[in-house]
C-alpha positions in Angstrom: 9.5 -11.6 -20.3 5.8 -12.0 -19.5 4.3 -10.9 -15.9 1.2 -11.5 -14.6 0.2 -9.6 -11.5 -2.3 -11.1 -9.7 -4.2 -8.2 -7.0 -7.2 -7.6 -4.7 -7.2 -4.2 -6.0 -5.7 -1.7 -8.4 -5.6 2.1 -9.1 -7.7 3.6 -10.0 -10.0 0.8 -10.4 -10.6 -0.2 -6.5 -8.2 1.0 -3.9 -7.8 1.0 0.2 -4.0 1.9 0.3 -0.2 1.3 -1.0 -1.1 -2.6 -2.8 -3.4 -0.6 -4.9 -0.7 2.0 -5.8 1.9 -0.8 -6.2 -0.4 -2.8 -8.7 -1.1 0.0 -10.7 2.4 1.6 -11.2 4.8 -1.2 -10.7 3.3 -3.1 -14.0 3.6 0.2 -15.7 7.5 0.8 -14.8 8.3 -2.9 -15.6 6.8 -2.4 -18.9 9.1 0.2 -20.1 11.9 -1.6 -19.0 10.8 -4.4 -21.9 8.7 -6.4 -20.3 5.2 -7.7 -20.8 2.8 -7.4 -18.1 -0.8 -8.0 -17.5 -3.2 -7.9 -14.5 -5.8 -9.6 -13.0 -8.0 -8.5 -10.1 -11.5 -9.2 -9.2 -14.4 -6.9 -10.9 -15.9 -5.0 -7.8 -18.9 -3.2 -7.6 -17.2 0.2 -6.2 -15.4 0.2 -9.5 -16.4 3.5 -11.1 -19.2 3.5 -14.2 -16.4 5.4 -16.2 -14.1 1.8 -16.6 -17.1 -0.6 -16.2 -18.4 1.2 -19.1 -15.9 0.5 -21.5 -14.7 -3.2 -20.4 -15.1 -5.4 -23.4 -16.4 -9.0 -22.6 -13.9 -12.0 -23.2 -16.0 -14.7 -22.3 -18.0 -16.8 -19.5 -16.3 -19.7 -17.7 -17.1 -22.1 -14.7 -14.9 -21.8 -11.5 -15.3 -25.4 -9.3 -14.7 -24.7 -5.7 -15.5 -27.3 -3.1 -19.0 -28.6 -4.0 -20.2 -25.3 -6.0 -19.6 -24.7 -9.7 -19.3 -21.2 -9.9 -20.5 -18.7 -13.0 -17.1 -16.8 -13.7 -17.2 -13.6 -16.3 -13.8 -12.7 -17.9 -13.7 -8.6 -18.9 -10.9 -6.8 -20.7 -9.6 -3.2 -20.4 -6.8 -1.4 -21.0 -5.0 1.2 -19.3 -1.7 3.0 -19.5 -0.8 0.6 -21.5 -1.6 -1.9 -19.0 -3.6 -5.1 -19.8 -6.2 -5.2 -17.1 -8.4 -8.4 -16.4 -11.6 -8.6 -14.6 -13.5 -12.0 -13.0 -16.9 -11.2 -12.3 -19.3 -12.8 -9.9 -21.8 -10.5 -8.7 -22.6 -12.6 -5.5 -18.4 -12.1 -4.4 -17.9 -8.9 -5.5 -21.3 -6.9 -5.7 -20.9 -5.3 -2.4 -20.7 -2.0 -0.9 -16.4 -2.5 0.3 -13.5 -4.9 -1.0 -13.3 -6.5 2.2 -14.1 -7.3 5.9 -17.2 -9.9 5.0 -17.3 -12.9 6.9 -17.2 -15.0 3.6 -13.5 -13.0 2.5 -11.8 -16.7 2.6 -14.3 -18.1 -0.2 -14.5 -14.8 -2.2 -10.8 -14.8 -2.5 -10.7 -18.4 -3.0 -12.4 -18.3 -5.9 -10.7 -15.3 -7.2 -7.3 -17.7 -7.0 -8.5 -20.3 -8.3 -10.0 -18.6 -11.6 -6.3 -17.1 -12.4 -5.3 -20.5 -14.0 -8.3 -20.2 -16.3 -8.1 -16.5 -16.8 -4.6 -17.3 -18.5 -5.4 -20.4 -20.3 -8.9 -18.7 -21.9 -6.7 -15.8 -22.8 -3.9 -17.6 -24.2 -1.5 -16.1 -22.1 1.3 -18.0 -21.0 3.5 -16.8 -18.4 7.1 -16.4 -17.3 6.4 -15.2 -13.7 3.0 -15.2 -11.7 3.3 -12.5 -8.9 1.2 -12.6 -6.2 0.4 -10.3 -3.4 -0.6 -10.4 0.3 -3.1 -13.6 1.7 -6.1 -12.8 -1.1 -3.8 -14.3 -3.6 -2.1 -16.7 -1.6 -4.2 -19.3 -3.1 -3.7 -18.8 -6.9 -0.1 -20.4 -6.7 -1.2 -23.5 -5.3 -4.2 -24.1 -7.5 -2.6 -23.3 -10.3 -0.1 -25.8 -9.3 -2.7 -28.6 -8.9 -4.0 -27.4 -11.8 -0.6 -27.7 -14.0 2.5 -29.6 -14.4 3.9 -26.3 -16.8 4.5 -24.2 -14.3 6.2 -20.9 -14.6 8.4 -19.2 -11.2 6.1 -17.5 -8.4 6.4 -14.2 -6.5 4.7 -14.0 -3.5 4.9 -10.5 -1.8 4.0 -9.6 1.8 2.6 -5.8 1.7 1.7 -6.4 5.6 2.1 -9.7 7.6 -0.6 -8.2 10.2 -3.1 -9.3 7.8 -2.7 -12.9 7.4 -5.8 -14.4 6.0 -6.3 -16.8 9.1 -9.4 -19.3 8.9 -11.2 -22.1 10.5 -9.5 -25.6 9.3 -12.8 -26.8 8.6 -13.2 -24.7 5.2 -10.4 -26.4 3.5 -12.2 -28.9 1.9 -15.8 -27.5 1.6 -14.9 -23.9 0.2 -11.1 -24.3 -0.6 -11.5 -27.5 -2.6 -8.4 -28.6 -1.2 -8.0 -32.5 0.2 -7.0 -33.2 3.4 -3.3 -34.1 2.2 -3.1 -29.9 2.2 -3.8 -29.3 5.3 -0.1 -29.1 6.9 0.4 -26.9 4.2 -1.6 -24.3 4.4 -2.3 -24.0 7.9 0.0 -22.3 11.2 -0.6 -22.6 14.3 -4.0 -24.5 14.2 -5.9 -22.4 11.8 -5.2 -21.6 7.5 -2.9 -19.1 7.5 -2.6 -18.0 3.8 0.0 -15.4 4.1 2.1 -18.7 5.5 0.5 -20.7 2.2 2.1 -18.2 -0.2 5.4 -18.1 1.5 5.8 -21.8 1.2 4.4 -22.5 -2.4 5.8 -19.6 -4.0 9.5 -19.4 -5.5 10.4 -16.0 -4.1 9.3 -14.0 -1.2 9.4 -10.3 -1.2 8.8 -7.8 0.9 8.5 -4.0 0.8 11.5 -2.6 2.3 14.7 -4.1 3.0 14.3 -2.5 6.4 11.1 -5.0 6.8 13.0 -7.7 5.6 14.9 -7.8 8.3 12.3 -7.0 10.7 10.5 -9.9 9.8 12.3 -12.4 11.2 11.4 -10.6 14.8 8.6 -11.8 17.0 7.6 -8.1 17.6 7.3 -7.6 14.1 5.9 -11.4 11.9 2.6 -11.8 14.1 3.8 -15.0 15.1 5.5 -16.1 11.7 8.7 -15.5 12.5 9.5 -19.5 12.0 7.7 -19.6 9.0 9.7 -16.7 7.4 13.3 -17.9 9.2 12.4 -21.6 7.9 12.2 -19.8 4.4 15.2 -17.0 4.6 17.0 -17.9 1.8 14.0 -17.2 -0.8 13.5 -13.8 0.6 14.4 -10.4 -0.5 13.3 -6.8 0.6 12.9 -4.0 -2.4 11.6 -0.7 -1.3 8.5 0.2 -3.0 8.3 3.7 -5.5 5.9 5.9 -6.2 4.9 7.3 -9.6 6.5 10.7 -10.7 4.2 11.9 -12.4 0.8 11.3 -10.4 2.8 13.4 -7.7 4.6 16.1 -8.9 4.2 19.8 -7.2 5.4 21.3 -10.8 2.2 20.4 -13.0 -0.2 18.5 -10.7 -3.3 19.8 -11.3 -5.4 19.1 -8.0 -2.9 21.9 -6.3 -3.7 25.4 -5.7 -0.8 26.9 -6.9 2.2 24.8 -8.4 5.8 25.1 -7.6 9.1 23.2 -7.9 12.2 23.9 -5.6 12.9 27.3 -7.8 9.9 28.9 -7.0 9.2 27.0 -3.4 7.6 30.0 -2.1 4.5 29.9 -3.9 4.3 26.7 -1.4 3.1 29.4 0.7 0.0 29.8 -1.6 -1.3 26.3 -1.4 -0.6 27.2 3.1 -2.8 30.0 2.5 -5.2 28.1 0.4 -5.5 25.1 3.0 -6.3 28.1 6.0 -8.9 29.6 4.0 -10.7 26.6 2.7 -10.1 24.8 6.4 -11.1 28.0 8.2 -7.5 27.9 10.1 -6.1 31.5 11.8 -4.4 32.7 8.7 -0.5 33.2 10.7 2.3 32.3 9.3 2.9 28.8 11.5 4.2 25.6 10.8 1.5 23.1 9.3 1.8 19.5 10.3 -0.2 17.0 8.3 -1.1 13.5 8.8 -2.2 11.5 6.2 -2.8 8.2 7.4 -4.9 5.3 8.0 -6.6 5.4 11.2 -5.1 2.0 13.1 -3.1 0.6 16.0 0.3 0.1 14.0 0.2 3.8 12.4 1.4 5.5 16.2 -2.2 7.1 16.3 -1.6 6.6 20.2 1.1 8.3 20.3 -0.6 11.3 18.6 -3.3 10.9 21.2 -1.1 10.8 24.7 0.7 14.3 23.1 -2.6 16.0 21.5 -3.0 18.4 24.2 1.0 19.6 24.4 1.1 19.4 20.4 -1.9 21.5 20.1 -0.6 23.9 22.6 2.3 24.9 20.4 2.5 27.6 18.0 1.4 25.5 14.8 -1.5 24.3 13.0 -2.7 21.0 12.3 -4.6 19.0 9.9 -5.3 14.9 10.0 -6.9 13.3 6.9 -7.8 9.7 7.4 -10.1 7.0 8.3 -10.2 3.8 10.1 -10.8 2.7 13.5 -14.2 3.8 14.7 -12.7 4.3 18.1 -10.2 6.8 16.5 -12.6 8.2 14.1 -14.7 9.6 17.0 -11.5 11.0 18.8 -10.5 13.4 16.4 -13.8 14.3 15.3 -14.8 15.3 19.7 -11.0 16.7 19.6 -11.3 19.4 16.7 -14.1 21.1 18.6 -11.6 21.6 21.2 -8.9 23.2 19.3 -9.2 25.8 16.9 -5.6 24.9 15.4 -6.8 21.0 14.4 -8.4 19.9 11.3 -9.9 17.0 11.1 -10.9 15.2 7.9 -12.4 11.8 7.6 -12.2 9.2 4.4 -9.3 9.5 2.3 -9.8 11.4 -1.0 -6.3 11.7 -3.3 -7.4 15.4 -4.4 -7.2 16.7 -0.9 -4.5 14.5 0.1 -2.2 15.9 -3.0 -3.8 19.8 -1.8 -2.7 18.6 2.1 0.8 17.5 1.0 1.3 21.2 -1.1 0.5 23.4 1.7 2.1 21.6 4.5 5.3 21.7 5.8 6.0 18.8 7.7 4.2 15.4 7.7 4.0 13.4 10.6 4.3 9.4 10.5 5.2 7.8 14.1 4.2 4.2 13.1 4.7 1.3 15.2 5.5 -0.9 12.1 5.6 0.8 8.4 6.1 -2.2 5.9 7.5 0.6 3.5 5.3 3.7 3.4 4.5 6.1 0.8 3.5 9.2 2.2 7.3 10.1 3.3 7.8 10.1 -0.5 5.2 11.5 -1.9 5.7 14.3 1.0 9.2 15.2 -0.2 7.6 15.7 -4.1 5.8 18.4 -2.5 8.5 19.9 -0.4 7.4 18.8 2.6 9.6 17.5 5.7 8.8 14.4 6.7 8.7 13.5 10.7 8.7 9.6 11.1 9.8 6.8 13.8 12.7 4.9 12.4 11.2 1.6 11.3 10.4 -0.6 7.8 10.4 1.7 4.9 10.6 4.8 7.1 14.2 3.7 8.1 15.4 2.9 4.9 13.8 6.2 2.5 14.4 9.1 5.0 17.6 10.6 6.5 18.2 12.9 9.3 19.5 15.7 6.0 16.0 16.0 5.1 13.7 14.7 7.2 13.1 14.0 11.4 13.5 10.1 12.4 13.1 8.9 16.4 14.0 5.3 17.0 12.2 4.1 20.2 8.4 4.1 19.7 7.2 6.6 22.5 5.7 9.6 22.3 8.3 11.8 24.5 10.7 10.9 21.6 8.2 12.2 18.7 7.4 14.9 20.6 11.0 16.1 21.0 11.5 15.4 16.8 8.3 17.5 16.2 10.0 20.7 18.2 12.9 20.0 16.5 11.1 20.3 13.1 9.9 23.7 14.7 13.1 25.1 15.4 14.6 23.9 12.0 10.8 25.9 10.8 12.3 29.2 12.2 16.0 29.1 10.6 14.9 29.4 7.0 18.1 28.8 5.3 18.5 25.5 7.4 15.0 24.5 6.0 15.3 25.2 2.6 18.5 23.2 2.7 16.5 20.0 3.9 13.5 20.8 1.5 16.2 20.9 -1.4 17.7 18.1 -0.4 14.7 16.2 -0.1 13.3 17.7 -3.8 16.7 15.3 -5.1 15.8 12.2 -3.4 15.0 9.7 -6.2 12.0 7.5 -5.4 10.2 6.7 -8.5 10.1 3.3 -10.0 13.0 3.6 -12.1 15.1 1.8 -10.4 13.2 -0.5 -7.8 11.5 -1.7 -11.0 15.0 -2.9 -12.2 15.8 -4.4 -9.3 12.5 -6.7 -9.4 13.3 -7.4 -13.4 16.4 -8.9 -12.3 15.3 -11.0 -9.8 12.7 -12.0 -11.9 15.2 -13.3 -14.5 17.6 -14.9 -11.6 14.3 -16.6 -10.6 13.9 -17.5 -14.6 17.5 -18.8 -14.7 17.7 -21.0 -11.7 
């Protein structure tokens, strides 16, 4: 079978979260099962020299798109085995971030639209196209136009917040698209190109089965909940993985001091390690971590309403993340008030793996969590996660080795996080659930199966 994954970013090429970790070790899991997959994703500027460096050139293509006839570069590398395509155009993709520029809709337009010609100058023709979030939305339906050989589409939804809403204006001018499109790709007055992929693709998928479900909820679809109930019967829910071997507390070498579950207490080491480098009271206390992006949906208000009777426990704390400005500046005003809080902004993977080794529980009250992947890379490290019962959350963690609350209010996490402190203080108790949580299986292995075979029901139908 032959995949192509079409992505707005990729590890370790360009990343701002869990699509990039998906794109990167998804393809690589499917691959081992048998199948042949290759990826396409635009060639940013943030992309580091060491892979810009040794991308071959494949060739130089136009990309029509409206009125403009766009200069299109094709680049090749390979890595982990991975076919990796790049389309170039320095005046989309030479800038300083992947997104948030008030041209996104035409930058991502014309990354869509070069996918057909990616594959044809390549010579690659395809089984199954898979598409993910609104930045690819587009590809499916110009390749359509574009094609009467069409092979089955994927479409998945990593986040419904982010919709890809635009100005009904744009459809002809930058989109290319005639007027006879409109319906299509537009909801509630505007495009809407999360809605686009969902009707023009052959199978909808989300990121938990948990989600799934939630979907078809007002309080959860943004306002698609009739698009997604209109189009129930193509939609399926697999929870992402993660990859084993990137986190792995036995031999990962950004850690301190590595450990498995037989020699858990040189966990203490990396504790020790995260005091000293952090300039934390070197006590034996329970160490809550959050690793998170700094937004509305992750519960950071929840955080915020409890900092003062958190903080006044007997623990330590440290929050690596970035995000909202308005958040930002909260926690950087609030570790100068207490000597137990560490504050770390912009995501780095080195410190996040070092965070997760020394930490004993990690905290993740989200409002909606499509799937998550810190709860899982958390338990690879032996450490407890604390999370609200909702998308992913709900469906990988279990009361026998981790903390869930169900209503999103911060009395609730506040009463799981002092039961995570008594369970801190009976050790046998806590070595139970940090055993039990070293067994839980959340690698690829098998949620790559599960998206092999409904590739090949797609295939068969």
């Amino acid at each position: 079978m032959k995949i192509v994954f079409v992505v707005s970013e990729a590890m370790p090429f360009a990343s701002t979260g869990g699509l990039a970790e998906v794109a990167y070790s998804l393809p690589i899991a499917l691959q081992k099962l048998g199948a042949k997959v290759i990826t396409i994703m635009p060639l940013y500027k943030v992309i580091k020299d060491e892979y810009k460096e040794k991308l071959t050139f494949i060739d130089e293509i136009n990309i029509s798109l409206g009125w403009r006839r766009q200069y299109c570069g094709i680049y090749y590398y390979k890595h982990e085995n991975i076919d990796y395509y790049f389309v170039d155009n320095e005046q989309y993709y030479n800038r300083e971030k992947l997104y948030s520029y008030f041209d996104d809709g035409e930058r991502f337009a014309f990354f869509s639209k070069s996918i057909y010609h990616v594959l044809k100058t390549i010579s690659f023709d395809p089984d199954i196209i898979h598409c993910h979030d609104h930045q690819t939305a587009l590809a499916i339906l110009y390749y359509k136009i574009a094609t009467k050989k069409l092979p089955k589409f994927v479409f998945t939804i990593h986040n419904i917040e982010y919709q890809g809403k635009y100005n009904q204006y744009i459809l002809g001018d930058i989109f290319g698209l005639d007027n006879k499109f409109l319906d299509l790709v537009s909801f509630d007055g505007k495009i809407n190109l999360i809605k686009t992929g969902i009707e023009v693709s052959d199978l909808v998928t989300t990121v938990s089965n948990r989600y799934k479900k939630e979907l078809t909820y007002s309080q959860f679809s943004h306002g698609l909940e009739i698009v997604i109930n209109n189009n129930k019967n193509k939609l399926i829910g697999i929870l992402n993985g993660i990859d084993y071997d990137f986190y792995n507390s036995k031999d990962d070498g950004a850690l301190y001091k590595n450990y498995d579950f037989k020699t858990i207490s040189d966990k203490q080491k990396n504790k020790e390690y995260l005091q000293k480098i952090y300039q934390l009271n070197p006590i034996d206390v329970p160490l809550i971590c959050m690793i998170t992006r700094l937004a509305e949906h992750k519960g950071i208000d929840l955080v915020i309403d409890k900092i003062d009777e958190i903080m006044n426990m007997n623990l330590q704390m440290i929050i690596l993340g970035s995000g909202d400005e308005h958040y930002n500046n909260y926690f950087k005003e609030a570790r100068n008030r207490y000597n137990n809080l560490v504050y770390i902004e912009n995501y780095n993977v080195d410190k996040a793996k070092q965070i997760y080794s020394g930490a004993d529980f990690l905290l993740m009250p989200s409002r909606i969590e499509p799937c998550g992947l810190s709860q899982m890379i958390a338990l690879r490290y032996g450490t407890l996660p604390i999370v609200r019962a909702t998308g992913g959350l709900f469906d990988s963690i279990k009361n026998s080795y981790g903390f869930l609350f169900k209503r999103f209010d911060s009395n609730e996490m506040l009463k799981k996080i002092k039961e995570a402190l008594l369970v801190y203080q009976d050790k046998t108790k806590l070595h139970q659930m940090i055993e039990e949580g070293f067994k839980q299986d959340f690698s690829w292995d098998n949620q790559a199966e599960l998206y092999l075979n409904a590739y090949l029901k797609l295939i068969q139908e």
